[in-house]
ROVO-767360 format. One record per atom (N, C-alpha, C): x, y, z. Coordinates in steps of 0.1 Angstrom, whole numbers, plus 2048, in hexadecimal, padded with zeros to 3 digits. Example, Ala and Ser with C-alpha at 12.3 -4.5 7.8 and 13.67 -1.06 7.14 Angstrom:
! ROVO-767360
+-----+-----+-----+
:  px :  py :  pz :
+-----+-----+-----+
: 884 : 7C7 : 84E :
: 87B : 7D3 : 84E :
: 884 : 7DF : 84E :
: 880 : 7EA : 847 :
: 889 : 7F5 : 847 :
: 881 : 800 : 84F :
+-----+-----+-----+
This chain:
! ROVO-767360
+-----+-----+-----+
:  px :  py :  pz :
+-----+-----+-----+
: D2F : 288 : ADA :
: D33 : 27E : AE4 :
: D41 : 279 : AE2 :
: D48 : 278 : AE7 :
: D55 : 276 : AE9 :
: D58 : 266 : AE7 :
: D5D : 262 : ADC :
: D5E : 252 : AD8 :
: D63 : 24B : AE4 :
: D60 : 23D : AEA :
: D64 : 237 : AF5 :
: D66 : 23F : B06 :
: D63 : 24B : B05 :
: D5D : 254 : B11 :
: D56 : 24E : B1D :
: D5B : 24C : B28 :
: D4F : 248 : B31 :
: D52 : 24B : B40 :
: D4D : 24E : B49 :
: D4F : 256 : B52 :
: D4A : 253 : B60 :
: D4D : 24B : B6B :
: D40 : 24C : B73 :
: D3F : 254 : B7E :
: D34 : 255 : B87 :
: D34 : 262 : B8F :
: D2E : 25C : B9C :
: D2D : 264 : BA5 :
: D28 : 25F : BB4 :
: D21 : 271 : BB2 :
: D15 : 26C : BB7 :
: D0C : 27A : BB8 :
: D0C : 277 : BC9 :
: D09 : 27F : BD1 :
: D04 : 284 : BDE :
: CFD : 28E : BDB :
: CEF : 28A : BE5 :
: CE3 : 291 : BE4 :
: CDD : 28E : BED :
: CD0 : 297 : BEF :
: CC9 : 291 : BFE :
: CBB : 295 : BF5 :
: CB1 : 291 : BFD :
: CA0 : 296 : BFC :
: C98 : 293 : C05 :
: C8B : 29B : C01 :
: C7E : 298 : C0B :
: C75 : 28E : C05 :
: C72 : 284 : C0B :
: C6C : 279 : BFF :
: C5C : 27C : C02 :
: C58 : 286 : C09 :
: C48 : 286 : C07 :
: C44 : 288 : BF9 :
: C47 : 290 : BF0 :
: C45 : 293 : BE2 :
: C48 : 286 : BDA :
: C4E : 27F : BDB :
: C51 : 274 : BD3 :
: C4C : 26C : BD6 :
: C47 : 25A : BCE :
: C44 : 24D : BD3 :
: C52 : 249 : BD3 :
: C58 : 249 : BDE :
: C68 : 244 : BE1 :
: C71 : 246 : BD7 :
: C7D : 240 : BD3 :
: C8D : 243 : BCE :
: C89 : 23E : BC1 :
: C85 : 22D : BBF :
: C86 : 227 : BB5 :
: C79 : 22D : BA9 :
: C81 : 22F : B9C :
: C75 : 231 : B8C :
: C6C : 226 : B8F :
: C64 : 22A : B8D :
: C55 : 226 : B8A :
: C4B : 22C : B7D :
: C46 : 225 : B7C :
: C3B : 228 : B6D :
: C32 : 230 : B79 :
: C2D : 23A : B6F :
: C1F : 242 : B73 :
: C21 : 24A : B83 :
: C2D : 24D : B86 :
: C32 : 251 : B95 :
: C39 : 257 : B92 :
: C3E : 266 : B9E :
: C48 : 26B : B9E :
: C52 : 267 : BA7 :
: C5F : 261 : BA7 :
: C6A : 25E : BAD :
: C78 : 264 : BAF :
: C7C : 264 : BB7 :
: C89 : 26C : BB9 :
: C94 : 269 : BAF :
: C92 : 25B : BA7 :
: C9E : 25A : B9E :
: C96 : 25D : B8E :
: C88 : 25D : B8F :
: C84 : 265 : B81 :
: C86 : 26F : B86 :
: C87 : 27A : B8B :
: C87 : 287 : B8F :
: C9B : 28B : B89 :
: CA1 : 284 : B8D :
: CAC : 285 : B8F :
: CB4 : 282 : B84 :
: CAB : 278 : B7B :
: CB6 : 275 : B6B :
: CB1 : 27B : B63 :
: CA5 : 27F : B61 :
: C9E : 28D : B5C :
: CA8 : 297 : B59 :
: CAB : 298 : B68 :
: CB3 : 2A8 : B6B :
: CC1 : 2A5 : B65 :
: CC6 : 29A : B65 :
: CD4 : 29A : B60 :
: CD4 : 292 : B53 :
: CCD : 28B : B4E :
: CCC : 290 : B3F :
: CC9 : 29B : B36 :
: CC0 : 2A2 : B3C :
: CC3 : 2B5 : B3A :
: CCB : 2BB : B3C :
: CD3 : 2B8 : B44 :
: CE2 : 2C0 : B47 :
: CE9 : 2BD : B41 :
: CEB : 2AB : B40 :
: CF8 : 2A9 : B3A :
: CF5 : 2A7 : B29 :
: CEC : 2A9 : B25 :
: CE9 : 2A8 : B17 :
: CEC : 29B : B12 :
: CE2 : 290 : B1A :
: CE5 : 280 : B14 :
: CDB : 278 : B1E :
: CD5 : 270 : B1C :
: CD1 : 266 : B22 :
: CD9 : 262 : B31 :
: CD5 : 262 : B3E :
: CDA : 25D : B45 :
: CD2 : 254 : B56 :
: CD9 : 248 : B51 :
: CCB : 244 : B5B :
: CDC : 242 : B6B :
: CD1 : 243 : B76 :
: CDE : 241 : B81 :
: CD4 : 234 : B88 :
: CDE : 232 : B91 :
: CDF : 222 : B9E :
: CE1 : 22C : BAB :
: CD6 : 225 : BB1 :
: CD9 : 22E : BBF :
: CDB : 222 : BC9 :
: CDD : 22D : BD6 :
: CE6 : 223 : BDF :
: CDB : 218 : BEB :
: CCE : 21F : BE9 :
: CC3 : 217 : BEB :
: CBB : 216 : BEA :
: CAD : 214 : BE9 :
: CA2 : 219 : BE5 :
: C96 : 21D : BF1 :
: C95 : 227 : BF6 :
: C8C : 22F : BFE :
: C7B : 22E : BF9 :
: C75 : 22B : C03 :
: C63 : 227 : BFD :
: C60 : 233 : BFE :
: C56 : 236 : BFB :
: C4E : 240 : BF8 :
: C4F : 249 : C08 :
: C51 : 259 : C04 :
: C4C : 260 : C14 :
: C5E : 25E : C18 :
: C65 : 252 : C1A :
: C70 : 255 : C22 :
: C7B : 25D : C1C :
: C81 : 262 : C26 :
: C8B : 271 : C23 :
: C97 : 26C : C20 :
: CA5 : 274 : C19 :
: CB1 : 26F : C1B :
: CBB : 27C : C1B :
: CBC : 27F : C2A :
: CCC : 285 : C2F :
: CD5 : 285 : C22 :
: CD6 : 27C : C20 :
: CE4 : 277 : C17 :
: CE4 : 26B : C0C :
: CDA : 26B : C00 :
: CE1 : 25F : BF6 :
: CEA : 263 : BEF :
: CF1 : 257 : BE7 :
: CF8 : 257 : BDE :
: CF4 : 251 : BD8 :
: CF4 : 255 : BC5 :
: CF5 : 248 : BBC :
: CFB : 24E : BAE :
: CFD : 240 : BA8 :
: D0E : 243 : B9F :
: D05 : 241 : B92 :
: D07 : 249 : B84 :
: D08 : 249 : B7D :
: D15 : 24E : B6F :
: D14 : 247 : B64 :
: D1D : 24E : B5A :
: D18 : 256 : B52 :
: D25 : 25F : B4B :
: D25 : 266 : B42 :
: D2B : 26A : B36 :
: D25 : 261 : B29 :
: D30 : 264 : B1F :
: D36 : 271 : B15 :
: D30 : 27B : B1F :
: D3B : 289 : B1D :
: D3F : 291 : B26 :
: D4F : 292 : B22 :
: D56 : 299 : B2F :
: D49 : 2A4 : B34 :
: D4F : 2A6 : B43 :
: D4B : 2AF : B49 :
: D53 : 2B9 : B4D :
: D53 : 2C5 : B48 :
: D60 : 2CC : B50 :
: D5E : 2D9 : B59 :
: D52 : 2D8 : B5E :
: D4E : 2E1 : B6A :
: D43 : 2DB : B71 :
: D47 : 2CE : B7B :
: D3E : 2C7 : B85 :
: D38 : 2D3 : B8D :
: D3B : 2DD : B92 :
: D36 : 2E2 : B99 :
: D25 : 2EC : B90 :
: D2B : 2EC : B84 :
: D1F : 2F3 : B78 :
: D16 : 2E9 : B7B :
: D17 : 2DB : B78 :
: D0E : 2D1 : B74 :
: D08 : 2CB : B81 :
: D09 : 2D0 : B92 :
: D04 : 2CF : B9A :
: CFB : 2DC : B9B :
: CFD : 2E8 : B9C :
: CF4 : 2F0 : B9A :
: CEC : 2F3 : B93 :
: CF1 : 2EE : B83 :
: CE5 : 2EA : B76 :
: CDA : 2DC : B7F :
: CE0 : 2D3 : B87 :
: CD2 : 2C4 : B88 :
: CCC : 2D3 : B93 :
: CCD : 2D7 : B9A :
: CCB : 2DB : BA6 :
: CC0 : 2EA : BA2 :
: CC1 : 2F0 : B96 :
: CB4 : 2F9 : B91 :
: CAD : 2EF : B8D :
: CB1 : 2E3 : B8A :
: CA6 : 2D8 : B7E :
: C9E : 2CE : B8C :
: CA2 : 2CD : B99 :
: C9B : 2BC : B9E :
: C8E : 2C4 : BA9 :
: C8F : 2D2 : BAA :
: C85 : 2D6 : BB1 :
: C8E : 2D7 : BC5 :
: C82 : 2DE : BC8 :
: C85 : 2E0 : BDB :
: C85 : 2D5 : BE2 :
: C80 : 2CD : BD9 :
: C80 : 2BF : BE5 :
: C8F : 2B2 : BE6 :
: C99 : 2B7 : BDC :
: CA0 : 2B1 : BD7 :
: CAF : 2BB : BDE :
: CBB : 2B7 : BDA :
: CC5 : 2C1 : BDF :
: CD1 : 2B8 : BD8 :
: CDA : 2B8 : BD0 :
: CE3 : 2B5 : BC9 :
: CF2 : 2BA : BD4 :
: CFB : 2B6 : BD8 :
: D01 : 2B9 : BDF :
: D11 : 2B9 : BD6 :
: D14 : 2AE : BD1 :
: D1E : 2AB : BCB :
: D1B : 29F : BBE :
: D2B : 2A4 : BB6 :
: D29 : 299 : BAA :
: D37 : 295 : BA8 :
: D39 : 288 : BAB :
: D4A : 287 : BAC :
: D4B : 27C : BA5 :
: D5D : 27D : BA1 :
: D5D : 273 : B96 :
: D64 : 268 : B9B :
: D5F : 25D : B9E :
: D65 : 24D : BA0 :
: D67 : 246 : B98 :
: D70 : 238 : B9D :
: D74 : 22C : B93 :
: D6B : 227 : B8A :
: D6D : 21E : B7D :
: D61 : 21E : B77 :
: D5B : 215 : B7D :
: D5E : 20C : B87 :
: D56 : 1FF : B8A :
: D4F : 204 : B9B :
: D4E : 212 : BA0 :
: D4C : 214 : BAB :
: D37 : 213 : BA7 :
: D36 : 20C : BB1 :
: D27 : 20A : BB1 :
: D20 : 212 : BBD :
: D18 : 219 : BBF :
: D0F : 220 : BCA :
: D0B : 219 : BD5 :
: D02 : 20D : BCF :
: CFE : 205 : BD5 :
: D04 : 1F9 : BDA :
: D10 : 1EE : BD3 :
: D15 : 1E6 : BD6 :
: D20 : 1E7 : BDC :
: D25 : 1F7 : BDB :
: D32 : 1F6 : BE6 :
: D2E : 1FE : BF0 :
: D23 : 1FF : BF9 :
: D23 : 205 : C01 :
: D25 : 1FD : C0E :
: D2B : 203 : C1B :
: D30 : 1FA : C24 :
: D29 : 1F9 : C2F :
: D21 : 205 : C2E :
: D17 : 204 : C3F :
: D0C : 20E : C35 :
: D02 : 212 : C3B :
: CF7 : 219 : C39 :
: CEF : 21E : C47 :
: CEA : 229 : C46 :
: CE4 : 22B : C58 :
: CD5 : 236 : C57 :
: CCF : 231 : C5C :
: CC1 : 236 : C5E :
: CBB : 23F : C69 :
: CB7 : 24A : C69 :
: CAD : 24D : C78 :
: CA4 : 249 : C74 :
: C9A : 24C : C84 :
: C8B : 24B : C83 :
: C88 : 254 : C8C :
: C80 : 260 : C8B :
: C81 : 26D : C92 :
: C75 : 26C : C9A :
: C74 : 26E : CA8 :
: C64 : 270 : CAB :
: C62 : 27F : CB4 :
: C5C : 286 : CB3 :
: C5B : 292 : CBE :
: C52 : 28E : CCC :
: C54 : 294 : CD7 :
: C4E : 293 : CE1 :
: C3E : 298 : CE2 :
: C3E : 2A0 : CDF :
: C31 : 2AA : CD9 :
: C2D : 2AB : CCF :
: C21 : 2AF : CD0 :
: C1A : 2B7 : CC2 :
: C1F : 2C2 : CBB :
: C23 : 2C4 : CAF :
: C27 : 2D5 : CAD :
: C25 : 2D5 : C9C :
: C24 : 2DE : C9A :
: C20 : 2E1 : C8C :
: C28 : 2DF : C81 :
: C31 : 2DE : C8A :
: C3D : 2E6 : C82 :
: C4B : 2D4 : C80 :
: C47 : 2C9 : C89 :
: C50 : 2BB : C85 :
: C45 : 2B1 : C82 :
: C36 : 2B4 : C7F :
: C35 : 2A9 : C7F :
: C37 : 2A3 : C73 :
: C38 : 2AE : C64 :
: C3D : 2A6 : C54 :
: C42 : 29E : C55 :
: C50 : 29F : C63 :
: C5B : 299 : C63 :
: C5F : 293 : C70 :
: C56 : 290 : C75 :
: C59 : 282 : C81 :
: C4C : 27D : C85 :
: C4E : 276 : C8F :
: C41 : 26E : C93 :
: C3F : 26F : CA2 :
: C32 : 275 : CA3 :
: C2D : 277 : CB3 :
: C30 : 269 : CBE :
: C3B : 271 : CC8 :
: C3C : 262 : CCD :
: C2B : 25E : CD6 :
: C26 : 252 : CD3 :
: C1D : 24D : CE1 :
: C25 : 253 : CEF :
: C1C : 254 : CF5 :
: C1E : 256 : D05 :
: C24 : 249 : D08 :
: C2F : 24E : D12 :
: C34 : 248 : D1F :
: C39 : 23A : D16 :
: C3F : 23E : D09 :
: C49 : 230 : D03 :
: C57 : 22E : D0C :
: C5A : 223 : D11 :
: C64 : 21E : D19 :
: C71 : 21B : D10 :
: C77 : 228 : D12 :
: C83 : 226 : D07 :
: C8D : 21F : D0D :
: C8B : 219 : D16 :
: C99 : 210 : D1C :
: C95 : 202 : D19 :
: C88 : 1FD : D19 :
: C84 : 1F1 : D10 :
: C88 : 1EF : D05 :
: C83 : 1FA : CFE :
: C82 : 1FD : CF0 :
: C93 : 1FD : CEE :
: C9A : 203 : CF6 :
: CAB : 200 : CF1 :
: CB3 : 1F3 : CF4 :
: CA9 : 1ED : CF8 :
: CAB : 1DE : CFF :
: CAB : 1D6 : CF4 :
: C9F : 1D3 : CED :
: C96 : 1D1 : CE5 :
: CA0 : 1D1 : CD9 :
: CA9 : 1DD : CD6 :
: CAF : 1E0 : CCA :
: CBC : 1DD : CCD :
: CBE : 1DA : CD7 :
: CCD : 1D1 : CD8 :
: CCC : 1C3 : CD2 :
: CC3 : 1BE : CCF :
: CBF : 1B1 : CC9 :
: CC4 : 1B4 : CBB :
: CC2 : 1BD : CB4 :
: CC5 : 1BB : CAC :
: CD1 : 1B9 : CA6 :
: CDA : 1BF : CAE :
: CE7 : 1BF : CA9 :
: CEC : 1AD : CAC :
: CE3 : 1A5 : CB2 :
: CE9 : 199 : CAF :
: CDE : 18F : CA7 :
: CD8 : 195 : C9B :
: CCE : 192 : C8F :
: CD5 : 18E : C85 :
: CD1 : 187 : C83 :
: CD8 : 184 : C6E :
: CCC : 185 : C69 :
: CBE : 17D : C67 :
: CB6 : 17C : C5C :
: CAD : 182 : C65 :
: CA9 : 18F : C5B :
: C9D : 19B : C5E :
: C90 : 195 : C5A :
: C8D : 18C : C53 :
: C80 : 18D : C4F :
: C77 : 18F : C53 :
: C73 : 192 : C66 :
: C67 : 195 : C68 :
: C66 : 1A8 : C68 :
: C73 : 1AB : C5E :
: C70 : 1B5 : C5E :
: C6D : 1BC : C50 :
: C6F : 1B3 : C48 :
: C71 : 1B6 : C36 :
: C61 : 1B6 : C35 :
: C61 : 1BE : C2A :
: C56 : 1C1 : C22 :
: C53 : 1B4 : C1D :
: C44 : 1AC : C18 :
: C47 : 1A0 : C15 :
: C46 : 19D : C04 :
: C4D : 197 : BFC :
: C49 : 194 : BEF :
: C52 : 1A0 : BE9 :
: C62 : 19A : BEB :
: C6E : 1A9 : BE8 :
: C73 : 1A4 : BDE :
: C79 : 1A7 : BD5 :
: C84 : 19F : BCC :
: C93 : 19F : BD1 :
: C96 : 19F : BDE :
: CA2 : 19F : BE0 :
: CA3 : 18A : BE6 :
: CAC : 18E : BE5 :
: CB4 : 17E : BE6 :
: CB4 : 177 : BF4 :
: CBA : 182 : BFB :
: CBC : 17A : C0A :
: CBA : 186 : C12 :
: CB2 : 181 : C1C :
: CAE : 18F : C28 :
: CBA : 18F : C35 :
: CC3 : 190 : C32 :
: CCE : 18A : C3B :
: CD7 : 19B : C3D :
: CD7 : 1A1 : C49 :
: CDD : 1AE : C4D :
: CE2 : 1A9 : C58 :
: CED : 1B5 : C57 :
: CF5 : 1B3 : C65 :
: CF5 : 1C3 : C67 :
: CF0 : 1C9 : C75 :
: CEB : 1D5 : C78 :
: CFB : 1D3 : C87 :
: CFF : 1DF : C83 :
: D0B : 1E4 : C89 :
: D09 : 1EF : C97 :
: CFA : 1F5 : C95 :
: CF8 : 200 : CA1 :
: CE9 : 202 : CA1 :
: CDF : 201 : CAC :
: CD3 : 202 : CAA :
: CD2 : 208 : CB9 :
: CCC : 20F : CBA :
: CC5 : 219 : CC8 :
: CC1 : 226 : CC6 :
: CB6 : 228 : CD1 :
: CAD : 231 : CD0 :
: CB5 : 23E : CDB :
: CB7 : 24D : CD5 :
: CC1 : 256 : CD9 :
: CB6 : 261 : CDF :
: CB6 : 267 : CE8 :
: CAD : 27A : CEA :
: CB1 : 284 : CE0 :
: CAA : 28C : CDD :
: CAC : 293 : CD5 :
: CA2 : 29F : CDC :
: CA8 : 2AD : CDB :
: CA2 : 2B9 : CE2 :
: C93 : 2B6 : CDB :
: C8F : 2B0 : CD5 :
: C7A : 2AF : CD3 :
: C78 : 2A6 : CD9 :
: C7E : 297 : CD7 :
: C77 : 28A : CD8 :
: C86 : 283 : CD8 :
: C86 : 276 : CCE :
: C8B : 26D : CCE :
: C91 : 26C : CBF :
: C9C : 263 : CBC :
: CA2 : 260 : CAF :
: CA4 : 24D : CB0 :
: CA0 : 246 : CA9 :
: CA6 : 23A : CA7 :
: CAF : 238 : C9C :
: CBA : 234 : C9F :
: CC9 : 236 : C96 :
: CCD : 227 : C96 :
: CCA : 221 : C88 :
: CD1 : 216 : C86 :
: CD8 : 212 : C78 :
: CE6 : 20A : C7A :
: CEE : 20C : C6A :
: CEE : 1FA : C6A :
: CF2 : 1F9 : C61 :
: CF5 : 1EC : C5C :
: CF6 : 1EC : C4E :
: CFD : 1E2 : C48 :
: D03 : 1DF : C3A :
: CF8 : 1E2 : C34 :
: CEF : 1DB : C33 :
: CE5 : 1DC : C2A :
: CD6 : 1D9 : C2F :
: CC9 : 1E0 : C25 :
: CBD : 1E4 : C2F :
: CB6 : 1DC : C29 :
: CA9 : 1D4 : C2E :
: CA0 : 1D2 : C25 :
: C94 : 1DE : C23 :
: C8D : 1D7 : C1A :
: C81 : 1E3 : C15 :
: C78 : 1E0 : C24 :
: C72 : 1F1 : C26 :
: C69 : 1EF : C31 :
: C6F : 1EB : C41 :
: C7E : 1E8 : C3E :
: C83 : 1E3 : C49 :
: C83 : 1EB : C58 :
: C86 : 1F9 : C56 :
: C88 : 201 : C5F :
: C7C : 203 : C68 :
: C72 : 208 : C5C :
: C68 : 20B : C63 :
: C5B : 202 : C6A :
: C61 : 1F1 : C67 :
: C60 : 1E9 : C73 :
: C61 : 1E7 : C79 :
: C70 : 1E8 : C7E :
: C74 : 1E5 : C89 :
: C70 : 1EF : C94 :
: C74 : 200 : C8A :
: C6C : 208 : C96 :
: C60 : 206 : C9A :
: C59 : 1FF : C95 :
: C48 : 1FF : C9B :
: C4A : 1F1 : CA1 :
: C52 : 1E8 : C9F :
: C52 : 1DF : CA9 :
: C58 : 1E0 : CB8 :
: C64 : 1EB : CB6 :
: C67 : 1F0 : CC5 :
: C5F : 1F6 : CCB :
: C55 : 201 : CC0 :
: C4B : 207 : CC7 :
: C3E : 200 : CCC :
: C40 : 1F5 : CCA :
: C33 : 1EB : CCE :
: C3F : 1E7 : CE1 :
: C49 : 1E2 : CE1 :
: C4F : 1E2 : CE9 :
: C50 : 1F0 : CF7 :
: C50 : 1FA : CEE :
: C52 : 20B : CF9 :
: C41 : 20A : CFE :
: C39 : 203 : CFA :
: C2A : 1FE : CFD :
: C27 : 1FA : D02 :
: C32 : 1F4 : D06 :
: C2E : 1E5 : D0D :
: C28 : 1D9 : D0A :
: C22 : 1DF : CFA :
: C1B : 1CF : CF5 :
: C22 : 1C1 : CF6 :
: C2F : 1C3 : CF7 :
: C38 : 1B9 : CF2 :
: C44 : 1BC : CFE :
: C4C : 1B2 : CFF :
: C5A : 1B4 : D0D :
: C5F : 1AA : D00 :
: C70 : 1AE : D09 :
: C79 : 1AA : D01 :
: C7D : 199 : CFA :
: C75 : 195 : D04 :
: C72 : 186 : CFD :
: C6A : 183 : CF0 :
: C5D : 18D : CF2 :
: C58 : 18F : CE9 :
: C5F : 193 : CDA :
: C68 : 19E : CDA :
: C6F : 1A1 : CD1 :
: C74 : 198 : CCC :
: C78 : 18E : CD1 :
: C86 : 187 : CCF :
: C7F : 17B : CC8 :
: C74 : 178 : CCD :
: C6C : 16D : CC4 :
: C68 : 175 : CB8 :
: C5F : 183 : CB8 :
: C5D : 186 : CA9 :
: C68 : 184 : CA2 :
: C78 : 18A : CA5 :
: C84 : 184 : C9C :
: C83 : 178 : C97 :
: C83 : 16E : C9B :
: C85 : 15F : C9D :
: C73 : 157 : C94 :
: C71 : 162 : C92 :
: C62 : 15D : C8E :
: C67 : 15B : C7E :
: C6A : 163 : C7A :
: C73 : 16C : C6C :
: C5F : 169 : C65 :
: C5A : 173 : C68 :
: C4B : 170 : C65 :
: C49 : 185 : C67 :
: C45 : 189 : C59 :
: C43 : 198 : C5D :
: C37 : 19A : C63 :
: C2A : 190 : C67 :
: C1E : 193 : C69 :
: C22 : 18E : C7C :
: C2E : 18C : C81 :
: C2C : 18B : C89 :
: C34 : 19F : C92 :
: C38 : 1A7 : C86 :
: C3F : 1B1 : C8C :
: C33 : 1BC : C8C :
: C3A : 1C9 : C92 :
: C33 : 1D1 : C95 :
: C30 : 1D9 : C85 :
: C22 : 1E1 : C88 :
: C21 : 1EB : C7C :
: C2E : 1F1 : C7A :
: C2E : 1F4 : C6C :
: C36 : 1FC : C63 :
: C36 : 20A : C68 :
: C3C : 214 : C69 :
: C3B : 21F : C71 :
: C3E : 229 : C62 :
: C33 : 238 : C68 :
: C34 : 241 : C5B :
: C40 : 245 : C56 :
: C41 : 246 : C4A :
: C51 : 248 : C41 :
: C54 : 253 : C43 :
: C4D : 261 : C44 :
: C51 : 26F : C45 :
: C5B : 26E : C50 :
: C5A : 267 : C5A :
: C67 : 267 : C68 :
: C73 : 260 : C63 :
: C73 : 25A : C5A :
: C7F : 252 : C57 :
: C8C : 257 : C4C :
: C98 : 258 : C51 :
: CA4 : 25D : C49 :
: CAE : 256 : C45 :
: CAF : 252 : C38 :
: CBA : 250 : C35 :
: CC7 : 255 : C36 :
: CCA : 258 : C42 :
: CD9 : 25E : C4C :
: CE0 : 262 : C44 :
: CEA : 252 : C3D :
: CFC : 252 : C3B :
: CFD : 246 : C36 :
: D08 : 248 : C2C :
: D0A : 239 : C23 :
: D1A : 23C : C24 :
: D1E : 22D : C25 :
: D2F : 232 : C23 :
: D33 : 229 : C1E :
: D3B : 22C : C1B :
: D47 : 226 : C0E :
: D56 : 224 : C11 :
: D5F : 215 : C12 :
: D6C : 219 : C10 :
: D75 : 221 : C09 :
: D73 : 225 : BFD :
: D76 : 231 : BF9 :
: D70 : 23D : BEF :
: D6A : 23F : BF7 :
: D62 : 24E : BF2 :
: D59 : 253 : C01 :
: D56 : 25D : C04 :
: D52 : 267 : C0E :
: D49 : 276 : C0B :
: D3D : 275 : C09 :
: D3C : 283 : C00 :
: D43 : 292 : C0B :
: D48 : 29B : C06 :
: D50 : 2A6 : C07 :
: D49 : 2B0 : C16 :
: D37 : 2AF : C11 :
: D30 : 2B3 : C1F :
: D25 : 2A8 : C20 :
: D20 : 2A7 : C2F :
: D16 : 29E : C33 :
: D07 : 29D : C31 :
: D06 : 2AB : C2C :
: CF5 : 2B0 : C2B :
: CF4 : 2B7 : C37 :
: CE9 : 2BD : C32 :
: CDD : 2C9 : C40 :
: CD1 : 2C1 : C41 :
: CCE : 2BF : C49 :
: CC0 : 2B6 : C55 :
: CBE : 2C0 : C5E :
: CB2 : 2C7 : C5E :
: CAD : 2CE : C69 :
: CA4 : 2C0 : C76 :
+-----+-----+-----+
């Protein structure tokens, strides 16, 4: 080990989170970041634990994470030591890049936007349902994009956070939220600085209580205003949900990922 040596890295990577109980180590579970410091302590011949750029529940997918860890010996073939994690993290995993940033660059704390799908297909088929969610009949996506215009003028999510979090303040500012066609079904695409746990796939089940009719847009606007999660709609299944795109003022990974 190279005396006073230290190094830090931004990994880009994507996965399929059905195999895993979500991003974050856990005792007695397999997780995408024990899966992943495993592989690069084996590689790099040393202990290495990483910080990722958010933490994904169990079942949801990610297009695109990042997360930063160090290394206290040189590396002098990044491209070896991505194709070494990449025989080691298994098919469900994909290593994309390993680059080298400032030492105080954080994954998670300097990220500037973050952005989500939520996929649904129009039909039955064999072949999307791992990976989206059957829409209900005759959901009213012009409600439902009504509905999600609210959000962009939201500060405190709580009727949409998971309850009993350790985070500090449920306070986001969501920058783009609406429901798009997609040649099967539908996509719900929303970014904002920062997510809470369980957040996403509240809100979509609260629109979708909306594309139902159970609720009109007043209704929405009071479950906001309620900041009460027993007053939002079900949680919606994780296999439809993607961790899109994380961005950074300076850093950009090289390619975006493959999403069928």
């Amino acid at each position: 080990m190279a005396d006073g040596y230290c190094q830090r890295y931004f990994m880009h990577l994507a996965y399929r989170g059905a195999p895993f109980h979500g991003w974050q180590e856990q005792p007695d579970a397999v997780s995408v970041q024990s899966v992943l410091e495993q592989a690069l302590s084996t590689v790099a011949r040393e202990p290495v634990k990483i910080v990722g750029a958010g933490r994904t529940d169990a079942g949801v997918n990610a297009r695109m994470m990042v997360a930063h860890f160090d290394l206290h010996r040189p590396v002098s073939d990044l491209t070896a030591l991505v194709r070494g994690l990449n025989t080691l993290v298994g098919r469900d995993i994909a290593v994309y890049s390993v680059t080298p940033v400032h030492s105080d660059a954080h994954a998670r704390f300097d990220a500037t936007r973050r952005t989500y799908h939520y996929y649904t297909s129009s039909r039955k088929s064999p072949f999307f349902y791992p990976l989206t969610w059957l829409e209900s009949r005759n959901l009213d996506f012009d409600a439902m994009n009504r509905a999600a215009s609210l959000l962009l003028e939201t500060e405190d999510f709580t009727s949409f956070s998971k309850l009993h979090t350790d985070v500090k303040t449920n306070i986001c500012h969501v920058s783009y939220a609406r429901w798009q066609p997609t040649p099967v079904g539908h996509v719900f695409v929303i970014s904002a600085d920062r997510f809470l746990r369980n957040m996403v796939r509240a809100v979509v089940g609260t629109l979708v209580d909306v594309g139902r009719r159970k609720t009109d847009l007043d209704g929405f606007r009071r479950i906001i205003e309620a900041k009460d999660r027993c007053c939002a709609g079900t949680s919606m299944p994780p296999e439809a949900l993607y961790l899109w795109n994380i961005e950074y003022d300076y850093w950009k990974p090289e390619i975006t990922g493959i999403c069928i």
